[in-house]
N, CA, C and O atoms as a CHARMM CRD file, in Angstrom:
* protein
*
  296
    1    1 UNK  N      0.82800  -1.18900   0.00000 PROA 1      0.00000
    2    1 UNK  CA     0.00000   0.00000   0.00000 PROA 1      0.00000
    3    1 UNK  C      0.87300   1.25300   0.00000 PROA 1      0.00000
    4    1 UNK  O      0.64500   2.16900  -0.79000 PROA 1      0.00000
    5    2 UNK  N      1.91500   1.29600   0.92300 PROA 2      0.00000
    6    2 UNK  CA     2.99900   2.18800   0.80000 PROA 2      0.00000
    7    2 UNK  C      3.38600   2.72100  -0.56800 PROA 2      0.00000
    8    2 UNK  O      3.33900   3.90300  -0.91200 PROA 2      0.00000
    9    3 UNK  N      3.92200   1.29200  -1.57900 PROA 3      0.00000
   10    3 UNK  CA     4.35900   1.34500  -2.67900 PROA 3      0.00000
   11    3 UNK  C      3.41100   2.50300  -3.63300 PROA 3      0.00000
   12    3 UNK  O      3.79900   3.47100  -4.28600 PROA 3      0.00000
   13    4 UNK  N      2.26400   2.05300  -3.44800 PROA 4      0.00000
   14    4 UNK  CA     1.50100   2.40300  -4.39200 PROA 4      0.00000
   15    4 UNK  C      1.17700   4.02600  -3.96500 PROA 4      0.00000
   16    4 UNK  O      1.20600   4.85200  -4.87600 PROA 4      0.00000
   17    5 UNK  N      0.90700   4.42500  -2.74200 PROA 5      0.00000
   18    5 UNK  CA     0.69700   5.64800  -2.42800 PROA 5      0.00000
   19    5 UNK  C      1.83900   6.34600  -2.86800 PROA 5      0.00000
   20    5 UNK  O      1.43500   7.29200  -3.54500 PROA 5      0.00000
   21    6 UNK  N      3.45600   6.33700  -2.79500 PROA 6      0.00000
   22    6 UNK  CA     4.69900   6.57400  -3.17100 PROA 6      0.00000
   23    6 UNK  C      4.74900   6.92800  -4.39300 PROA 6      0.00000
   24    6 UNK  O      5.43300   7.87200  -4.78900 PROA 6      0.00000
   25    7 UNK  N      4.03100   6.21000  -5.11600 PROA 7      0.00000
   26    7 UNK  CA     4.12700   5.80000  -6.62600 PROA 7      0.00000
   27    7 UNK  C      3.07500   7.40600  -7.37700 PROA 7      0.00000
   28    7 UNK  O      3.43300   8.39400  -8.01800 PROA 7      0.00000
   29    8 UNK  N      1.69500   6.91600  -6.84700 PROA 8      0.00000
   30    8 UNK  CA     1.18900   7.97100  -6.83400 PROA 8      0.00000
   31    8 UNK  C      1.19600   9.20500  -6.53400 PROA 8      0.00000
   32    8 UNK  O      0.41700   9.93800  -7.14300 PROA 8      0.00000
   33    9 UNK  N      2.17300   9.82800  -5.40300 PROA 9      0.00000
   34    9 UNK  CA     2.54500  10.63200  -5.11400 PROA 9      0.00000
   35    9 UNK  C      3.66100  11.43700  -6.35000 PROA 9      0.00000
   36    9 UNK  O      3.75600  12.61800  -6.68500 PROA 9      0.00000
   37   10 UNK  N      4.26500  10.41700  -6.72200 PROA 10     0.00000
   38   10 UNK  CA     5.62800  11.03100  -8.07800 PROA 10     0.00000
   39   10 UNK  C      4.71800  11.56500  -9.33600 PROA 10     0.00000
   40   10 UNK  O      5.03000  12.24200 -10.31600 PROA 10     0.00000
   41   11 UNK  N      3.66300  11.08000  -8.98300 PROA 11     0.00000
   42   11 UNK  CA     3.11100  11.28800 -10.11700 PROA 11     0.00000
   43   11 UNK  C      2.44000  12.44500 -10.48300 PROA 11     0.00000
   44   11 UNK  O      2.19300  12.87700 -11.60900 PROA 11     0.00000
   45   12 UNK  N      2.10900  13.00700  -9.10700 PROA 12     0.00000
   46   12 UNK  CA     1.07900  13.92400  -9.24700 PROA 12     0.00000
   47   12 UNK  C      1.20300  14.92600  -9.62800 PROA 12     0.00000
   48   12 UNK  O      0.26500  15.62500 -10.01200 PROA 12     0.00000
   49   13 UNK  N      2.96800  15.42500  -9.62200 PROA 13     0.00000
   50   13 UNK  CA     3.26400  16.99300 -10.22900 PROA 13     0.00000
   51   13 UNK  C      3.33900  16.77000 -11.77700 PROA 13     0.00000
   52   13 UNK  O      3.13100  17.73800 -12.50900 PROA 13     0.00000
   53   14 UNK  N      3.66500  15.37900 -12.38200 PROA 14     0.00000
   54   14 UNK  CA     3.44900  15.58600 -13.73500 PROA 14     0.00000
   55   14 UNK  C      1.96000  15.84600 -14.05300 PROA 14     0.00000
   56   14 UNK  O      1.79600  16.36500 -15.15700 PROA 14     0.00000
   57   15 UNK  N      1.33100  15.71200 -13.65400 PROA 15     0.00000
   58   15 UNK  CA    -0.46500  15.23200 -14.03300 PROA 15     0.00000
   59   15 UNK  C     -0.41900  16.95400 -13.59300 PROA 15     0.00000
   60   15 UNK  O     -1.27800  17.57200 -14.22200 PROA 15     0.00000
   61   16 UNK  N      0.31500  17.73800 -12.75200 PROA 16     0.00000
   62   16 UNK  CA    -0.09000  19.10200 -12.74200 PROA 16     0.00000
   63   16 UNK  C      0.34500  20.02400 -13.44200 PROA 16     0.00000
   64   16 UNK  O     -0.22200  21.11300 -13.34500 PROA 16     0.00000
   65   17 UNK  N      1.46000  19.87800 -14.34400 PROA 17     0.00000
   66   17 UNK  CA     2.16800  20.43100 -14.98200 PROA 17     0.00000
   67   17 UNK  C      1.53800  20.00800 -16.14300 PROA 17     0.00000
   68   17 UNK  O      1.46100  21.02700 -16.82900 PROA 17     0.00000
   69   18 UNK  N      0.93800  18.88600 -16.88500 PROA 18     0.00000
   70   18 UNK  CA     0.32300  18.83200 -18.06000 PROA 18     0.00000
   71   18 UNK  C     -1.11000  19.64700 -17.80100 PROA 18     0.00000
   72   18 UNK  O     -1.90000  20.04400 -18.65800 PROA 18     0.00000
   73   19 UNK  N     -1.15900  19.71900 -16.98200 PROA 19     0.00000
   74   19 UNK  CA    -2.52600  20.61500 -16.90500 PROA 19     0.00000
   75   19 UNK  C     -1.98800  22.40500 -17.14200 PROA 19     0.00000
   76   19 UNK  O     -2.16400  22.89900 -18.25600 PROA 19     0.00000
   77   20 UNK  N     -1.54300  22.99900 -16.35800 PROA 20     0.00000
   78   20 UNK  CA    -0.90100  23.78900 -16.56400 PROA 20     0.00000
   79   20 UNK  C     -0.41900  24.47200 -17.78600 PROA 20     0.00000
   80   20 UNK  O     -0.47300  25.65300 -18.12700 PROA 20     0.00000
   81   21 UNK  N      0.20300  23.11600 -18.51600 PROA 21     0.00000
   82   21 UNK  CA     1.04700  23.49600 -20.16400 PROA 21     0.00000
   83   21 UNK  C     -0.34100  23.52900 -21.00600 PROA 21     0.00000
   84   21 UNK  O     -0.49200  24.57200 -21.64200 PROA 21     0.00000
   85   22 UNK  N     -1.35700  22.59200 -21.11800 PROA 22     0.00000
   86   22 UNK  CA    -2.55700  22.39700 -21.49900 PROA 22     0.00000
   87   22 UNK  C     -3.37900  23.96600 -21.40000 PROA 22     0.00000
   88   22 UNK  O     -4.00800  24.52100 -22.30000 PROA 22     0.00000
   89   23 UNK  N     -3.19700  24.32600 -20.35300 PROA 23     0.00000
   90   23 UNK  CA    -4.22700  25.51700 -19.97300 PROA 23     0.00000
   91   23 UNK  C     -3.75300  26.56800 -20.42500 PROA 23     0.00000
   92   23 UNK  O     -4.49500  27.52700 -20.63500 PROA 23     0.00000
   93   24 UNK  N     -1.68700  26.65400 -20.81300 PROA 24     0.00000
   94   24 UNK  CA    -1.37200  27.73900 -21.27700 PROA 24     0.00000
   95   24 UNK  C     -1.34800  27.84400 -22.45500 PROA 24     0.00000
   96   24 UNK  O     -1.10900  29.00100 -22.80100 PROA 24     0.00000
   97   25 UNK  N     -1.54800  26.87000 -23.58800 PROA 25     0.00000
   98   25 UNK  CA    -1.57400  26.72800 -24.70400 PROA 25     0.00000
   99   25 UNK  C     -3.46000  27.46900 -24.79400 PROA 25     0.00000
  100   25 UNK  O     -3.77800  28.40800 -25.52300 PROA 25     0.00000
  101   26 UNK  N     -4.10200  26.96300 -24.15800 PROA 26     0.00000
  102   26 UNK  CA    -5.28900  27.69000 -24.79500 PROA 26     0.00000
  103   26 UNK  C     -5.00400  28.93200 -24.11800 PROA 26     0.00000
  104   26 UNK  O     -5.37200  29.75700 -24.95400 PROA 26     0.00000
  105   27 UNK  N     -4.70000  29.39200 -23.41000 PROA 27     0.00000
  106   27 UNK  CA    -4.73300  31.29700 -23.12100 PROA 27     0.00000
  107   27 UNK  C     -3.64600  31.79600 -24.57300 PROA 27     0.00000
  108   27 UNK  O     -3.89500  32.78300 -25.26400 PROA 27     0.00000
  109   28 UNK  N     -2.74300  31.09700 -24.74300 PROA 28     0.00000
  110   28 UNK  CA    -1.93000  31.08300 -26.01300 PROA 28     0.00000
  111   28 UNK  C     -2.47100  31.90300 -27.28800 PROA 28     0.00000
  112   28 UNK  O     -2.23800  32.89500 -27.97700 PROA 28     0.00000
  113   29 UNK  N     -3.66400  30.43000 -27.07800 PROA 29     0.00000
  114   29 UNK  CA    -4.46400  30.48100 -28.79600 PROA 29     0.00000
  115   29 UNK  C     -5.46500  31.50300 -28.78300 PROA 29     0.00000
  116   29 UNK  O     -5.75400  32.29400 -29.68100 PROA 29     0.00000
  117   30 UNK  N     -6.10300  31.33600 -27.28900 PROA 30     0.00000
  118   30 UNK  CA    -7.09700  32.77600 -27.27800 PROA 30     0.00000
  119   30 UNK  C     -6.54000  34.08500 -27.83400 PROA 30     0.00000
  120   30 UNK  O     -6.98000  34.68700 -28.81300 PROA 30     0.00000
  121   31 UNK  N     -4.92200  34.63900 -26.63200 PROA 31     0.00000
  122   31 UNK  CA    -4.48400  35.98800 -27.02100 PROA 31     0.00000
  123   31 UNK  C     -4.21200  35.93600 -28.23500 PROA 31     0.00000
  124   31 UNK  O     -4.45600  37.03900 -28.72400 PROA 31     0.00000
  125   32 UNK  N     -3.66500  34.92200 -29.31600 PROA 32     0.00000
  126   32 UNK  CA    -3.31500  34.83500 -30.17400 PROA 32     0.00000
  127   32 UNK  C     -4.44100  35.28800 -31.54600 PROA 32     0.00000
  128   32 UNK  O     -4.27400  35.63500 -32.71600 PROA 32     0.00000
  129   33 UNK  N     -5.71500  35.04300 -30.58300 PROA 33     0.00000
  130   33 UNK  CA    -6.79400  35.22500 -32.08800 PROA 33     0.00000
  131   33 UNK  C     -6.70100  34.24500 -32.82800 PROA 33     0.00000
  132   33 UNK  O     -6.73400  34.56000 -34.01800 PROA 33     0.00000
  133   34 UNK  N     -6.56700  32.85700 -32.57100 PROA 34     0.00000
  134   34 UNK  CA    -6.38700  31.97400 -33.49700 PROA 34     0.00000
  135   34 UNK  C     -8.02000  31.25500 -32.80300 PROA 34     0.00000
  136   34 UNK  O     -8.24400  30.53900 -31.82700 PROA 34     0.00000
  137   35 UNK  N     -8.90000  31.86000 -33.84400 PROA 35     0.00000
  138   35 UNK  CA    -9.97500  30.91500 -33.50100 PROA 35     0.00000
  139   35 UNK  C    -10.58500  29.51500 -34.71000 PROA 35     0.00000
  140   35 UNK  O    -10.43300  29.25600 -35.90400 PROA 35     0.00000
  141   36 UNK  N    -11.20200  29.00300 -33.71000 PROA 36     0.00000
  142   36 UNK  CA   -11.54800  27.47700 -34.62600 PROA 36     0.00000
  143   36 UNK  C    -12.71500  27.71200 -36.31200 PROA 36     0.00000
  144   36 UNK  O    -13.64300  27.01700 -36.72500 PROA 36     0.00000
  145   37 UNK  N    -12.02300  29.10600 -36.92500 PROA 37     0.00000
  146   37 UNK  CA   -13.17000  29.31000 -37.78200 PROA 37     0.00000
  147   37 UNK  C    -12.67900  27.69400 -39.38900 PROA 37     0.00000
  148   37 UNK  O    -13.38700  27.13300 -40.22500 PROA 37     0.00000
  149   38 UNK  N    -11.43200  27.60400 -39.09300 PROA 38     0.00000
  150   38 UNK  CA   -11.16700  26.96100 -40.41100 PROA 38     0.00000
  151   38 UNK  C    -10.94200  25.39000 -39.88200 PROA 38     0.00000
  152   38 UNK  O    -10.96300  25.16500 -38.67200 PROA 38     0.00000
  153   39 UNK  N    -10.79400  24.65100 -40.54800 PROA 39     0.00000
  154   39 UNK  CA   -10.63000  23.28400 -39.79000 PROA 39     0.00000
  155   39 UNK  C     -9.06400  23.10900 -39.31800 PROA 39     0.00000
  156   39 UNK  O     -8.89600  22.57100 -38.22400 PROA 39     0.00000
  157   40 UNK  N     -8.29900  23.38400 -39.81000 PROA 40     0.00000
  158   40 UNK  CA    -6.99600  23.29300 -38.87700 PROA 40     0.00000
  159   40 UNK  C     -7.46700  23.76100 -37.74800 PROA 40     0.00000
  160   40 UNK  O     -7.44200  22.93500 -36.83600 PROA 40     0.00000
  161   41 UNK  N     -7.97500  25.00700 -37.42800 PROA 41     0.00000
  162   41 UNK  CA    -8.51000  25.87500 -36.27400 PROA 41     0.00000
  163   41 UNK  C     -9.42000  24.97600 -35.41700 PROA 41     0.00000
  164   41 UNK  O     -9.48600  25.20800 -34.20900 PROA 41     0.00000
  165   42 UNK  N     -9.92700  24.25100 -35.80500 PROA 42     0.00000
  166   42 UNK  CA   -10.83000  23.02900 -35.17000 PROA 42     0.00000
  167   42 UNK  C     -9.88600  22.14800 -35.31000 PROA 42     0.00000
  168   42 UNK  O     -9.70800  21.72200 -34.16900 PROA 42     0.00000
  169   43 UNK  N     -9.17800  21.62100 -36.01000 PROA 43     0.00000
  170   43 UNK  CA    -7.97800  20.32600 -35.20700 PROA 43     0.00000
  171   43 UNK  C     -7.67800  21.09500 -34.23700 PROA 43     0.00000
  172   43 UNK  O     -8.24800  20.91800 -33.16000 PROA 43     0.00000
  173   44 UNK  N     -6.89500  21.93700 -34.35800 PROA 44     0.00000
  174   44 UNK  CA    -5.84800  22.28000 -33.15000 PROA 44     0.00000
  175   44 UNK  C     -6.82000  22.62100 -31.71000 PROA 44     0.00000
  176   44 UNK  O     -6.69400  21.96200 -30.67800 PROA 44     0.00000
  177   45 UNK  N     -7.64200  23.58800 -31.83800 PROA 45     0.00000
  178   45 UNK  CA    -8.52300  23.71200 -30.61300 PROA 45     0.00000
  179   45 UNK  C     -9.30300  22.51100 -30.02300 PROA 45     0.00000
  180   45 UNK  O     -9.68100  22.61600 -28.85600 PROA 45     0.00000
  181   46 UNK  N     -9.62000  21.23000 -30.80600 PROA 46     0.00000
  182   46 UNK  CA   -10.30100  20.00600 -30.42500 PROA 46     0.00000
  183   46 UNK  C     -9.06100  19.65400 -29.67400 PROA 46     0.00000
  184   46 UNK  O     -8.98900  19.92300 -28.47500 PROA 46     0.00000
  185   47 UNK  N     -8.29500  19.19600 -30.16600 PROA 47     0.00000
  186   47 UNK  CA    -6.64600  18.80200 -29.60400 PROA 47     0.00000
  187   47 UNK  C     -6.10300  19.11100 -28.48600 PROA 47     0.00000
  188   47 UNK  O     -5.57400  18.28600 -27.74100 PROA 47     0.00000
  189   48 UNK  N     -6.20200  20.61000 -28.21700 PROA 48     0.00000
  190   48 UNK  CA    -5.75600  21.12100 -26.90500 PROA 48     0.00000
  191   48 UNK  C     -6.56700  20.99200 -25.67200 PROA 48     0.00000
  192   48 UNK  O     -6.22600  20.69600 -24.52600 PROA 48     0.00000
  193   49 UNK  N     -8.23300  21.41300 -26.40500 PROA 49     0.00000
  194   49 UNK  CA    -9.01200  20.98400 -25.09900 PROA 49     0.00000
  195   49 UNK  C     -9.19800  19.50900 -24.32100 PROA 49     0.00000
  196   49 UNK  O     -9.17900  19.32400 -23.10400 PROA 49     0.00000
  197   50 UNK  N     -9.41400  18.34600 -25.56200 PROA 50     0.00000
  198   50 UNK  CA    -9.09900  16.89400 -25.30200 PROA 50     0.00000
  199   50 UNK  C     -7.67800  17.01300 -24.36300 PROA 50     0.00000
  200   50 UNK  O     -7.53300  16.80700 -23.15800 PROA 50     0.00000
  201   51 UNK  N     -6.81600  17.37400 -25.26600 PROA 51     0.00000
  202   51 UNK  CA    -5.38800  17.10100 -23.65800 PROA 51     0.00000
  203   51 UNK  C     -5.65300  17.81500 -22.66400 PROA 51     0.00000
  204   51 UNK  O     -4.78400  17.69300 -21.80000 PROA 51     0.00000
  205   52 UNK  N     -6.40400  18.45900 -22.41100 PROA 52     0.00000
  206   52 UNK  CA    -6.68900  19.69400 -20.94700 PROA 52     0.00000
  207   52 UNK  C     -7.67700  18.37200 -19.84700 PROA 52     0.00000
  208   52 UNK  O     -7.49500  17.96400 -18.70000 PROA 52     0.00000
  209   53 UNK  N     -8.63300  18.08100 -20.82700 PROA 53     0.00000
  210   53 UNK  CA    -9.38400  17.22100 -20.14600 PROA 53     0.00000
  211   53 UNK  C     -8.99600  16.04300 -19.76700 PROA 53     0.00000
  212   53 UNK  O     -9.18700  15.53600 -18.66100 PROA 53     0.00000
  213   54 UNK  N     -8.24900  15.42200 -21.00100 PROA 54     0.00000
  214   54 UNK  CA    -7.45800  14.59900 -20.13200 PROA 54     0.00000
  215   54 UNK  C     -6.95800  14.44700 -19.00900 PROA 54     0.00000
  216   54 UNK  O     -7.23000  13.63300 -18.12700 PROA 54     0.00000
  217   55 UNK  N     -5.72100  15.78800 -19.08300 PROA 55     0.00000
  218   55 UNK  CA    -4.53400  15.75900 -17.92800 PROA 55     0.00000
  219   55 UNK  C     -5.82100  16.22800 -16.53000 PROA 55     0.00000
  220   55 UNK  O     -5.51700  15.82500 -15.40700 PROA 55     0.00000
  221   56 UNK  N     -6.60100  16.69900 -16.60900 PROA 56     0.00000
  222   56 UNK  CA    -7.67000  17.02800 -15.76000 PROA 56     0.00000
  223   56 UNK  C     -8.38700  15.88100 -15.01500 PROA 56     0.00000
  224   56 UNK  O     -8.47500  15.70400 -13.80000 PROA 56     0.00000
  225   57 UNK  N     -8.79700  15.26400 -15.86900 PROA 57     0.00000
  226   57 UNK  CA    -9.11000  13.32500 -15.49000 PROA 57     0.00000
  227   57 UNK  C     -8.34500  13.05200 -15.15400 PROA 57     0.00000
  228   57 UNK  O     -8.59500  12.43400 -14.11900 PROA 57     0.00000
  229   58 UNK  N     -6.61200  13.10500 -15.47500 PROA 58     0.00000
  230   58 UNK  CA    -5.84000  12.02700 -14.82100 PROA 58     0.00000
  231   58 UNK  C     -5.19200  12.04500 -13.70800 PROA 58     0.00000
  232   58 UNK  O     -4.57600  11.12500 -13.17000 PROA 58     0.00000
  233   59 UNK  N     -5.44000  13.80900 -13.15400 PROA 59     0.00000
  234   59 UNK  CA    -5.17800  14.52100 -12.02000 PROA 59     0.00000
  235   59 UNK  C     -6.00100  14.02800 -10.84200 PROA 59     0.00000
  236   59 UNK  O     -5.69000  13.43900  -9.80700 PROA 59     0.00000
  237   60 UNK  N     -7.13500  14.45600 -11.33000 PROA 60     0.00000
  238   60 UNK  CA    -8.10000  14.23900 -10.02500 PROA 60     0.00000
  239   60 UNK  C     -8.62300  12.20800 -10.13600 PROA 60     0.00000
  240   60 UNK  O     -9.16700  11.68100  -9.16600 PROA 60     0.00000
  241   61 UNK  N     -8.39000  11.59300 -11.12600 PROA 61     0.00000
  242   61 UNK  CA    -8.23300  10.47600 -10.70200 PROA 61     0.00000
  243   61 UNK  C     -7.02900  10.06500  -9.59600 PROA 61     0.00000
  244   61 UNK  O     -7.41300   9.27700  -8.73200 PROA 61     0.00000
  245   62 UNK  N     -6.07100  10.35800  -9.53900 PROA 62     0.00000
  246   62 UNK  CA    -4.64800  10.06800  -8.64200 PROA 62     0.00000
  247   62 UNK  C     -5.61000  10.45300  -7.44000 PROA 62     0.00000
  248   62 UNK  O     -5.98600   9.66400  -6.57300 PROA 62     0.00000
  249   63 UNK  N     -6.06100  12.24700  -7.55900 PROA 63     0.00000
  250   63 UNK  CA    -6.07800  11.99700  -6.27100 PROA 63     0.00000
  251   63 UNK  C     -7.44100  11.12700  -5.25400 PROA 63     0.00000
  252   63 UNK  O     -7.54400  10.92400  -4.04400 PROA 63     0.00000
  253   64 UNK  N     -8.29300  10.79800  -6.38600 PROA 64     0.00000
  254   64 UNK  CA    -9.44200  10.30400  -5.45000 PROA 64     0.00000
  255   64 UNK  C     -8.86100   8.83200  -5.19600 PROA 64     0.00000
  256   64 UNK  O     -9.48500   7.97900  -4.56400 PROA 64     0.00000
  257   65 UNK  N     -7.43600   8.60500  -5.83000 PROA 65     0.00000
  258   65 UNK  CA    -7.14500   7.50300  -5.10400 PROA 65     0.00000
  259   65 UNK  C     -6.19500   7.36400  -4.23100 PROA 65     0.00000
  260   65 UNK  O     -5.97800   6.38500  -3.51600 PROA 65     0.00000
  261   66 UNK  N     -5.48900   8.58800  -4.30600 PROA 66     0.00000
  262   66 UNK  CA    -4.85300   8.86000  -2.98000 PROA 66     0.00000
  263   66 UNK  C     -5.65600   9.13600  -1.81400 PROA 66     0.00000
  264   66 UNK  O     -5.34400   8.63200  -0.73500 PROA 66     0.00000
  265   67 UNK  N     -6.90000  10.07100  -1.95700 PROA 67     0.00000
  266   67 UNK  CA    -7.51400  10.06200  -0.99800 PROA 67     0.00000
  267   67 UNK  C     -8.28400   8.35600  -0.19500 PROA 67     0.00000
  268   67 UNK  O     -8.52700   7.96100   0.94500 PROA 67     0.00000
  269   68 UNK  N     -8.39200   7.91300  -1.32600 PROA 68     0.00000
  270   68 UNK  CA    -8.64000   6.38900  -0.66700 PROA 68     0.00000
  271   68 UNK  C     -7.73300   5.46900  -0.07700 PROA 68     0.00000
  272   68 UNK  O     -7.96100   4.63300   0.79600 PROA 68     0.00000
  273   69 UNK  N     -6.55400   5.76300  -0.73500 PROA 69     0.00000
  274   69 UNK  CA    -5.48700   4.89400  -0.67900 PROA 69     0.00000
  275   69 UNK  C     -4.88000   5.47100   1.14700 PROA 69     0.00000
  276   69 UNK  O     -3.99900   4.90500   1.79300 PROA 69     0.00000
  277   70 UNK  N     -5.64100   6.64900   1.57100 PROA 70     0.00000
  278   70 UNK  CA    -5.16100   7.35300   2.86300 PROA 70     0.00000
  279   70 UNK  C     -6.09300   6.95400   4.09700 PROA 70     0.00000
  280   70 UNK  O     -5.73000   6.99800   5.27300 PROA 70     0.00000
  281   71 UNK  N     -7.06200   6.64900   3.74700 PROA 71     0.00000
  282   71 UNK  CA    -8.38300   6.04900   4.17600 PROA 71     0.00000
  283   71 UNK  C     -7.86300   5.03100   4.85900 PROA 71     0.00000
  284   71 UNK  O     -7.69700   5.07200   6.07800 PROA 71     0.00000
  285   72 UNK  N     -7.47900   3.74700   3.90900 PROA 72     0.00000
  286   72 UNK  CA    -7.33900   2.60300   4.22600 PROA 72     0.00000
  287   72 UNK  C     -6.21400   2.57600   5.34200 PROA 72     0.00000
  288   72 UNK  O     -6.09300   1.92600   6.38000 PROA 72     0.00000
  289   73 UNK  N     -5.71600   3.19800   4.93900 PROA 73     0.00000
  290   73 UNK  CA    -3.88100   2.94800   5.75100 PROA 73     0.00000
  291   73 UNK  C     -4.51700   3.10000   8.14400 PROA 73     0.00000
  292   73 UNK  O     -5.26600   3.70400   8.91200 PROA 73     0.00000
  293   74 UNK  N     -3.57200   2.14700   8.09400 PROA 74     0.00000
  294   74 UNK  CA    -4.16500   1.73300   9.57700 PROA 74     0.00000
  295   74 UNK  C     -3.45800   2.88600  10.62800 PROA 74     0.00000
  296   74 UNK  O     -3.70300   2.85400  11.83400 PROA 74     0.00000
């Protein structure tokens, strides 16, 4: 159980930092005026928000299992 809380723990600043890089790429594209009118403009904006949501899911998954994984511990 140790292992795994440990494990999860290394993990969690990457899962915050892809969020982060994710979130600065769209303030990026916003100041930038690059909106989704053409379809590259829709690849790229589908693209960035999918990885935002991702790294967002894979964040708060760690921690609802760290929070469990803290639960258990005797």
């Amino acid at each position: 159980m140790n292992d795994k809380i440990r494990l999860l723990e290394q993990q969690l600043p990457m899962d915050v930092v892809k969020l982060i890089i994710s979130l600065s790429i769209i303030t990026a594209l916003f100041l930038l005026q690059l909106r989704p009118d053409s379809p590259s403009g829709v690849l790229l904006w589908s693209t960035v928000v999918i990885y935002a949501l991702l790294s967002l899911g894979s964040l708060l998954y760690r921690l609802l299992t760290l929070k469990h994984c803290y639960r258990q511990r005797p």
